[in-house]
C-alpha positions as CSV (number, residue, x, y, z in Angstrom):
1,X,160.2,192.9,72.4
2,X,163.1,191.0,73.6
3,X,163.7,191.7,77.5
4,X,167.6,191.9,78.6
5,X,166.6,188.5,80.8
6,X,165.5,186.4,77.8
7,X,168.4,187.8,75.3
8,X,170.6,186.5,78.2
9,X,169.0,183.2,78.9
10,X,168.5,182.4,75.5
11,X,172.8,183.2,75.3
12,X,173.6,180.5,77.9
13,X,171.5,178.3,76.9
14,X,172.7,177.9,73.4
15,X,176.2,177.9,74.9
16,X,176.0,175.2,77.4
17,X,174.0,173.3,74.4
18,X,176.8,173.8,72.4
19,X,179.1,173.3,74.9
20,X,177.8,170.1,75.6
21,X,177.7,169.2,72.2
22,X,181.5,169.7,71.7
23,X,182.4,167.9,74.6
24,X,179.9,164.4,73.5
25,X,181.3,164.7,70.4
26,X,185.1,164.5,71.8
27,X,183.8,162.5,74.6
28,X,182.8,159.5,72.6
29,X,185.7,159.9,70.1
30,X,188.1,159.8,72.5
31,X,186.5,157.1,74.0
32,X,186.0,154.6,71.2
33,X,189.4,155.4,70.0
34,X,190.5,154.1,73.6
35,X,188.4,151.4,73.7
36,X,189.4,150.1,70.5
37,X,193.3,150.6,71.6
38,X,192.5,148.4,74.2
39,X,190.5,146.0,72.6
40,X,193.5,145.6,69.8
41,X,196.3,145.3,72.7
42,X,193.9,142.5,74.6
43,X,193.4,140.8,71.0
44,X,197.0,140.6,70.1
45,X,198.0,139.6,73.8
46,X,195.5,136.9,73.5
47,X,196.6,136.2,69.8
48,X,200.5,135.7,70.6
49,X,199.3,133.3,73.5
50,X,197.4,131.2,71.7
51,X,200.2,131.4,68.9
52,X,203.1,130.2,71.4
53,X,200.4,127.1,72.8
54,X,199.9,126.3,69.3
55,X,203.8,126.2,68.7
56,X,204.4,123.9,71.7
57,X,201.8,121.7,70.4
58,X,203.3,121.4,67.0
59,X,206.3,120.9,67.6
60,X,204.9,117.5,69.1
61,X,202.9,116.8,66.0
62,X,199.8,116.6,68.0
63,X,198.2,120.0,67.5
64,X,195.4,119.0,65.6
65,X,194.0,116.0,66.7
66,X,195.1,117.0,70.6
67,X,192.5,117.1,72.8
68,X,194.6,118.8,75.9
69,X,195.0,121.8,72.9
70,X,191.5,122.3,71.7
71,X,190.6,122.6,75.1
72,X,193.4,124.7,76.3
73,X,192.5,127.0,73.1
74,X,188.6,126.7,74.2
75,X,189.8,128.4,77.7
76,X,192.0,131.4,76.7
77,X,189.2,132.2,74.2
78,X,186.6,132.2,76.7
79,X,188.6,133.8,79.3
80,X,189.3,136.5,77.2
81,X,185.8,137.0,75.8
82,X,187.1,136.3,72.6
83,X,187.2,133.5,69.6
84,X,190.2,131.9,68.2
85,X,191.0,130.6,64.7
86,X,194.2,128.4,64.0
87,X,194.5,128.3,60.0
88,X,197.8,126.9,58.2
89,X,199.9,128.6,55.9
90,X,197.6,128.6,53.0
91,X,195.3,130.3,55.3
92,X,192.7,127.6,55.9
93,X,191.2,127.4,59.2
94,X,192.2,124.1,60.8
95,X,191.0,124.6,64.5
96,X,188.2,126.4,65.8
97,X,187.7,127.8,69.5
98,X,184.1,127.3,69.4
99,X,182.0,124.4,71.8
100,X,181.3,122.7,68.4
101,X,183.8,120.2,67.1
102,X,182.7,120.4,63.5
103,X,181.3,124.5,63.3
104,X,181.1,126.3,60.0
105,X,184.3,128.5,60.1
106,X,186.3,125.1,59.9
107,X,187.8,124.7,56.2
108,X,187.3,128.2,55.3
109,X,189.9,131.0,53.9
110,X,191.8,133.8,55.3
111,X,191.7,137.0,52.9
112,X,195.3,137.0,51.0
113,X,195.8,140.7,52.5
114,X,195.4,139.9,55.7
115,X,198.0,136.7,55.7
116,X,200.1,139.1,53.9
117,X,199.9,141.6,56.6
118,X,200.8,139.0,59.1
119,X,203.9,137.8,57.4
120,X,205.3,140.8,56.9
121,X,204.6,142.9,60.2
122,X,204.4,139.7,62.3
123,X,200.7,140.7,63.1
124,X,197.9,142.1,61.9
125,X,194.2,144.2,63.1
126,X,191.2,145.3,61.5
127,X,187.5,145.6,61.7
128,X,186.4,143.0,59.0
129,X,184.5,140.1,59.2
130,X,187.5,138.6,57.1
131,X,185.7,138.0,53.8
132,X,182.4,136.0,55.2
133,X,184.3,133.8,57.4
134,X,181.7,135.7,60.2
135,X,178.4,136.8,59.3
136,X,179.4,140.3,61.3
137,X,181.9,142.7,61.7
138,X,184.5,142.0,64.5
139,X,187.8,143.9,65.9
140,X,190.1,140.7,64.3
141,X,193.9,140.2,65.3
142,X,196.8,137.9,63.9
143,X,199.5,136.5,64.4
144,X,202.3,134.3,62.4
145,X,202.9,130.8,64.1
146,X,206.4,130.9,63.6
147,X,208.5,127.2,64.0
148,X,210.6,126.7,67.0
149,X,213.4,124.5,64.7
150,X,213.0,126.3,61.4
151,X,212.2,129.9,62.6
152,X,209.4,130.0,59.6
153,X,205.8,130.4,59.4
154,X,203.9,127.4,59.8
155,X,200.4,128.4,60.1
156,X,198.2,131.4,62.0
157,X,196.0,132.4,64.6
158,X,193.6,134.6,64.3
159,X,191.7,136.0,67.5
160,X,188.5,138.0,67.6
161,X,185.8,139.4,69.4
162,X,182.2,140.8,68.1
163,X,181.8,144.9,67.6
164,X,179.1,144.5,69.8
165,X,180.5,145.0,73.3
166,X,182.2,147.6,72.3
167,X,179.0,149.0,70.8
168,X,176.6,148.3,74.0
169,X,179.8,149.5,76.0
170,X,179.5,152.8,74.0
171,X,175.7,153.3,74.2
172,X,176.1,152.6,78.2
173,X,178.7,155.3,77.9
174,X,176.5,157.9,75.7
175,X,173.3,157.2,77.8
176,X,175.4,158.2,81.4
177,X,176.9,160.9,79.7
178,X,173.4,162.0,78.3
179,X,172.3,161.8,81.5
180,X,174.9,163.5,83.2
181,X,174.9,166.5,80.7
182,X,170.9,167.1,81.3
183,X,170.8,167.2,84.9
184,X,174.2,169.6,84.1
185,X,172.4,171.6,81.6
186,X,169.2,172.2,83.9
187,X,171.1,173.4,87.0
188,X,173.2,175.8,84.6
189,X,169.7,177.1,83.1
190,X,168.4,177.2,86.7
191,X,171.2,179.0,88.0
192,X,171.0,181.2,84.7
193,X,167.7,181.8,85.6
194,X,168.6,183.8,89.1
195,X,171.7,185.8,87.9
196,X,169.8,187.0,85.0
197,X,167.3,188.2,86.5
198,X,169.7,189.4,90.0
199,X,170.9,191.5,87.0
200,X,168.1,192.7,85.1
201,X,166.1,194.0,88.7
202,X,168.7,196.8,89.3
203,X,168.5,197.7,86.0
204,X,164.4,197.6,86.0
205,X,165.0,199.7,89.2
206,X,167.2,202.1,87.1
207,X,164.4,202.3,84.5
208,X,161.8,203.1,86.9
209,X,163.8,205.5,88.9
210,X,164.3,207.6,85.4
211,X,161.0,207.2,84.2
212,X,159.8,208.5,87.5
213,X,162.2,211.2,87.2
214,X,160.6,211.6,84.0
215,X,156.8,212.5,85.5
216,X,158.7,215.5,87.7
217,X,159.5,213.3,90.8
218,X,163.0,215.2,90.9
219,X,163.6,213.8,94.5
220,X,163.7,210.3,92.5
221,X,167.0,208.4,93.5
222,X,168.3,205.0,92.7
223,X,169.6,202.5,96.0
224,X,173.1,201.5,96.1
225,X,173.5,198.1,97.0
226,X,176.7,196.1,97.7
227,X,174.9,193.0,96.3
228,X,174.9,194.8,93.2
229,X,178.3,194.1,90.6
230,X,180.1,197.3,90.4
231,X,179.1,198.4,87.0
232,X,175.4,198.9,88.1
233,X,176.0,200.8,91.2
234,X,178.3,202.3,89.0
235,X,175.3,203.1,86.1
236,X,172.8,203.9,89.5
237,X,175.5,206.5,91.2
238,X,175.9,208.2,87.5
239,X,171.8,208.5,87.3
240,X,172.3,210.0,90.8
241,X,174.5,212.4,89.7
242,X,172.7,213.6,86.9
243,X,169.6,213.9,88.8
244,X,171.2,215.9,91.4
245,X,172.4,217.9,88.8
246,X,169.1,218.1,87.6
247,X,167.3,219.1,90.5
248,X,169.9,222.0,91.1
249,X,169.1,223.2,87.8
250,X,165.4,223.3,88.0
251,X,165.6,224.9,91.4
252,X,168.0,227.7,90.3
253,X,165.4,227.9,87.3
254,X,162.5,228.3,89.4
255,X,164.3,230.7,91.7
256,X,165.5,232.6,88.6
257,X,161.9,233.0,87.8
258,X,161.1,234.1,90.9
259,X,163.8,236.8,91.4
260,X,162.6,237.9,87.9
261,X,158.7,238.2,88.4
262,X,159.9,240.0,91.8
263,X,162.4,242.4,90.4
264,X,160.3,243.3,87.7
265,X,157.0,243.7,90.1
266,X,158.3,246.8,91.7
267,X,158.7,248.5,88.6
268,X,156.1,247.9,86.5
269,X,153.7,248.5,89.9
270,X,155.8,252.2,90.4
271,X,155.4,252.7,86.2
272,X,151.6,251.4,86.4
273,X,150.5,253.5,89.5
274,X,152.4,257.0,88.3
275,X,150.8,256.8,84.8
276,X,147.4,255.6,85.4
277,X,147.4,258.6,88.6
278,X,148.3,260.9,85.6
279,X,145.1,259.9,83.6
280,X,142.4,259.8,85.9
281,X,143.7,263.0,87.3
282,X,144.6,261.6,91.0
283,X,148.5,263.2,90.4
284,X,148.0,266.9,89.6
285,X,149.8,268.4,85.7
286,X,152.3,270.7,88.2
287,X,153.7,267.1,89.1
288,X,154.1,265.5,86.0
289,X,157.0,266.0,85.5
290,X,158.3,265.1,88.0
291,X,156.7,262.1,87.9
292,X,157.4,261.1,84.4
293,X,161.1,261.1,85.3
294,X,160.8,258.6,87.9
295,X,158.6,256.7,85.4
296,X,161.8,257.5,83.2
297,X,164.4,256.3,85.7
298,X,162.3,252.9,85.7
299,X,162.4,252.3,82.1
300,X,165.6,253.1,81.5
301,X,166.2,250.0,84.5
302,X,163.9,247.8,83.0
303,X,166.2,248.5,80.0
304,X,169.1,247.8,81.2
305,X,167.8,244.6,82.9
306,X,166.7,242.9,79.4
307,X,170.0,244.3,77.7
308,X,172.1,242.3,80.2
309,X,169.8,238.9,80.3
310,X,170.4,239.3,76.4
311,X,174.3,239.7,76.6
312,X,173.9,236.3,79.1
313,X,171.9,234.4,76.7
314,X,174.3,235.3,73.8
315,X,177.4,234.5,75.7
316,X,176.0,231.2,77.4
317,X,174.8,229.8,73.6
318,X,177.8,231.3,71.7
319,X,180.6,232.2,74.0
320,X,183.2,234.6,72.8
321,X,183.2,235.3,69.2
322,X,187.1,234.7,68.1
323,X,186.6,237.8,65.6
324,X,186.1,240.3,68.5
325,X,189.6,239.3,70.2
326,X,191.8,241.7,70.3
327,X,195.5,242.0,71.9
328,X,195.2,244.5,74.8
329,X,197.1,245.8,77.9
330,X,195.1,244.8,81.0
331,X,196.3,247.5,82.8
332,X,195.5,250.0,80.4
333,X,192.0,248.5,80.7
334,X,192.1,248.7,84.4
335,X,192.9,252.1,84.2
336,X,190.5,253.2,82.4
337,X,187.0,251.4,84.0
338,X,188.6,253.2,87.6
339,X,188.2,256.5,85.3
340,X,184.8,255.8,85.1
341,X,184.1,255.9,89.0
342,X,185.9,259.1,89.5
343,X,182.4,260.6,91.0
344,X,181.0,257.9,92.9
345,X,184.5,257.5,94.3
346,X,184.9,261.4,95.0
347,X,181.6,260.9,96.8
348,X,182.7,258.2,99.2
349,X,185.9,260.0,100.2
350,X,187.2,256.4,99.2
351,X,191.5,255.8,99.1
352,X,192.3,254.1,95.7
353,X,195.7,252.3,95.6
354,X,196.3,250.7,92.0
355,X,199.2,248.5,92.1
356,X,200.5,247.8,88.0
357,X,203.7,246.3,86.4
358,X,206.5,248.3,85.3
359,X,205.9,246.6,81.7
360,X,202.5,246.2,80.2
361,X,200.7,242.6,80.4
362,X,199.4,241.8,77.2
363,X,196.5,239.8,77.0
364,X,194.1,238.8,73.9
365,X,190.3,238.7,75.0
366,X,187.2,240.8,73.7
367,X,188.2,244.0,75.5
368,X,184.7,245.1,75.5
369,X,183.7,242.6,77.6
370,X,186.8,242.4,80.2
371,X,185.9,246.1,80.7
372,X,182.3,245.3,81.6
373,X,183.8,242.7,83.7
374,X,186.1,245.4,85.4
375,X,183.2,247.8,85.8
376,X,181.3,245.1,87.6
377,X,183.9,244.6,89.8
378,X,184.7,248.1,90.9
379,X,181.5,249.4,90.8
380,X,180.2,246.0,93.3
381,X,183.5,247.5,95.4
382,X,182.7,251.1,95.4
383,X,178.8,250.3,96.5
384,X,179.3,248.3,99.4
385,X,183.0,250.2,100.6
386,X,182.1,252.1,103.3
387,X,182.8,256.4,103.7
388,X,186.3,256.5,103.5
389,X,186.8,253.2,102.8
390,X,190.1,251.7,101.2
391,X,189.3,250.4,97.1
392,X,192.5,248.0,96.0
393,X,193.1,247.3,92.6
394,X,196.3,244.7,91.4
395,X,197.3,243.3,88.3
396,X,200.2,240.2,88.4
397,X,201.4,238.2,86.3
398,X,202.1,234.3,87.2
399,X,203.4,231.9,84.4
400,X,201.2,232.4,81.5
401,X,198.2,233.7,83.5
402,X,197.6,237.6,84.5
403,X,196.2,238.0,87.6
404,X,193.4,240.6,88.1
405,X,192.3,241.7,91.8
406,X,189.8,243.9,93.6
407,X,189.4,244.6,96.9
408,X,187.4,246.7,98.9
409,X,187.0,246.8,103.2
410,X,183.5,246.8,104.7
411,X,181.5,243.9,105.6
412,X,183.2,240.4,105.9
413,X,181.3,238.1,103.8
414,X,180.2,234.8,105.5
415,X,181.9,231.8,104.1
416,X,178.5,230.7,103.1
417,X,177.2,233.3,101.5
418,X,180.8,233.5,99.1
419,X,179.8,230.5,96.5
420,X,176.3,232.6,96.0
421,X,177.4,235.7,95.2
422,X,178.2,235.0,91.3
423,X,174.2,233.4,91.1
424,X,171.9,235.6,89.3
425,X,169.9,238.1,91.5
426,X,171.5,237.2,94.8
427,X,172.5,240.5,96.7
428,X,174.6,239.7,100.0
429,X,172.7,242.0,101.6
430,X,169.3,240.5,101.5
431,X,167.3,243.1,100.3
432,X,165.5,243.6,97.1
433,X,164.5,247.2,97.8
434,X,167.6,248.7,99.0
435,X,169.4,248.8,96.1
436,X,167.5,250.5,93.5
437,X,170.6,250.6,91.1
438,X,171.4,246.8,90.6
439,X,169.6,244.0,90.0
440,X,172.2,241.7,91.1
441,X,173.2,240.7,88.2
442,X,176.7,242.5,88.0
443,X,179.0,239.7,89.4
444,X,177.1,237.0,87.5
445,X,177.7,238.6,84.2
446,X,181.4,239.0,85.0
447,X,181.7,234.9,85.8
448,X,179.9,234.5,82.6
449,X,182.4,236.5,81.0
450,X,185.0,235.0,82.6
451,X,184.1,231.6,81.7
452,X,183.1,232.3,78.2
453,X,187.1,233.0,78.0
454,X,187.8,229.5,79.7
455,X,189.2,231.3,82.8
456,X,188.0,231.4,86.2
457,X,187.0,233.9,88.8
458,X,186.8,233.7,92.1
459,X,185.9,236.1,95.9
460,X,187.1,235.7,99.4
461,X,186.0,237.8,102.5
462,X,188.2,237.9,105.4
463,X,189.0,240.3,108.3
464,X,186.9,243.3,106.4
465,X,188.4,243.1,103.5
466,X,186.8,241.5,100.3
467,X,188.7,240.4,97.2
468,X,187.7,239.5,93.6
469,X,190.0,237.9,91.5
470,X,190.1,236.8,87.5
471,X,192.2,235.2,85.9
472,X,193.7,236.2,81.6
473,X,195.9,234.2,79.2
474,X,199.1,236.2,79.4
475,X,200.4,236.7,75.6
476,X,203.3,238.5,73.4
């Protein structure tokens, strides 16, 4: 399996060897072409010199057999690194640069095309080795010796150096350059070699961190560090996030499961210990009865207690079913869950104040389940409202949102006890026994309710008094 370090090394290096190839390739090109612009400048510059001496000397009728101009033409050609060829009109080389007074190139013929050239561009360059008058090629350059009286050509010069020095010039170049791009191309690969891997640890850190997360080590975090680049911190602060998230869950999971195995222990222990007294005879048959309907009462609790985690379940995996929306007057639907307390508030000497519109506020929602959310509320108020207590209810309307309160006076809620009263099971009082009619799960079902409906509910406790308020899309 390939590793993130070698996909990434492998990457550079091909680049930088492609890299380097591009810029050889251009390097040498553009160098040979400027070598041999040069070369052809120096040529002709040496070319047109030899052409004026060879003028003078004409003109004087002692060009040929001068000694002064053979050895004035033997020095510019060795000066200049080069070797010079005087031919007459007909193209046959008369004079020769070389030491020798008598060498081979003497009496031999200029190719017609490049006299031709000559005469009509006043010079001429190429890389020939001018139809076997040299046994190699050479950068060759010529010039028209033009009369001083006449204005005409009178003969040639032709001046030129081997291919050679250019070539061993080029090679020199290529091996530097060679050279130079190695001990590049290793440093690049070296320095590869740390930022890869200055990349890839983070990431291995990542992948340890999760699979450690993985084996139940939820307390498993990943370092932030400022020599990291941003998008791994980045990457390590989102696995953070998750596994906080994570961790939250599985401890509200585990506590769920605690809170159930303890509300249901009471029960079944009062259900288990009445019926088996009834069988072995412990409980008399006068009390059976009497018995049986607390056994009853239990049941019926236990009931109620699966029927509600059910309706949870349902609305957590579904939501709201779109068929079972309906178009309803909230206050209509206030009014009637209050009817519902009449007793319990009767019993509790309680003052209700209902505060409504003049016109209705129409929502659309599953009514059914607004109204369990209503009776959650007001029967949460009505239990912990003390004798003769004051129970609120309000319905207002703000923009396109109906705004659902109520409020009861007792007990001010610590601030830190507010964002737990929607969990599951929690009871602001602290005790599991006291309340034998709830299992605290009222004001969780009525968030869930809520939020199935893509509102939001919300409680605040101040100065005795204790408010819950839900929000509804207002409609026509």
């Amino acid at each position: 399996m390939k590793t993130s370090f070698s996909r990434q090394f492998v990457l550079i290096a091909a680049l930088l060897l492609v890299c380097m190839f591009i810029t050889g390739v251009g390097f040498r090109f553009l160098m040979l072409k400027s070598v041999e612009a040069e070369k052809k400048q120096t040529l002709a510059s040496d070319a047109a010199a030899v052409a004026n001496l060879a003028r003078a000397y004409s003109s004087a009728g002692e060009m040929e057999d001068n000694w002064d101009f053979r050895m004035s033409l033997s020095f510019i050609s060795s000066v200049g690194s080069a070797e010079a060829l005087v031919c007459d009109l007909d193209g046959t080389v008369l004079l020769c640069s070389c030491d020798e007074f008598s060498c081979a190139h003497i009496g031999k013929l200029l190719p017609e095309n490049f006299r031709s050239e000559m005469l009509a561009d006043s010079q001429a360059f190429e890389s020939d080795n001018l139809s076997g008058i040299y046994t190699e090629k050479r950068f060759v350059s010529g010039v028209p010796i033009v009369s001083d009286t006449t204005g005409e050509a009178i003969g040639f010069v032709v001046v030129s150096a081997p291919m050679t020095q250019i070539s061993q010039f080029m090679l020199r170049s290529s091996t530097l350059f060679l050279y130079a791009a190695l001990v590049v191309l290793v440093l690049a690969l070296i320095a590869a070699t740390f930022l890869s891997r200055s990349q890839v640890k983070p990431l291995r850190q990542v992948a340890e961190a999760a699979r450690s997360f993985g084996r139940g080590n939820l307390s498993t975090r990943v370092e932030l560090s400022p020599k990291n680049s941003e998008e791994i911190n980045d990457l390590a602060q989102a696995f953070n996030t998750m596994a906080d998230s994570l961790e939250k869950s599985e401890q509200r999971r585990n506590e769920f499961i605690a809170n159930v195995s303890h509300e249901l222990k009471t029960p079944m222990t009062t259900i288990g210990g009445f019926i088996d007294g009834m069988l072995d005879g412990t409980i008399p048959p006068e009390k059976h009865r009497q018995y049986m309907q607390t056994v009853s009462s239990e049941v019926r609790r236990l009931s109620r207690l699966v029927r509600n985690m059910l309706d949870i379940s349902r609305l957590q995996a579904q939501g709201i079913d779109e068929a079972r929306k309906t178009r309803f007057d909230v206050g209509e639907a206030m009014g009637d869950a209050l009817i519902s307390f009449e007793q319990k508030i009767n019993a509790k000497h309680l003052q209700v104040s209902v505060d409504l519109p003049d016109r209705p506020v129409w929502t659309r929602a599953d009514r059914d389940a607004i109204t369990q959310v209503l009776y959650n509320l007001i029967d949460n108020a009505v239990k912990f409202c003390p004798e003769r207590g004051q129970l609120t209810m309000t319905l207002t309307q703000e923009s396109a949102k109906a705004l659902v309160s109520v409020k009861n006076t007792g007990p001010t809620i610590p601030p830190d006890e507010l964002p737990l009263l929607f969990d599951r099971f929690h009871k602001a009082d602290k005790s599991r026994s006291a309340d034998r009619e709830g299992w605290g799960l009222g004001l969780y079902i009525a968030k869930t309710i809520v939020g199935a409906h893509g509102e939001d509910i919300r409680a605040s406790s101040e100065n005795g008094v204790t408010e819950f308020l839900f929000t509804l899309p207002v409609v026509r």
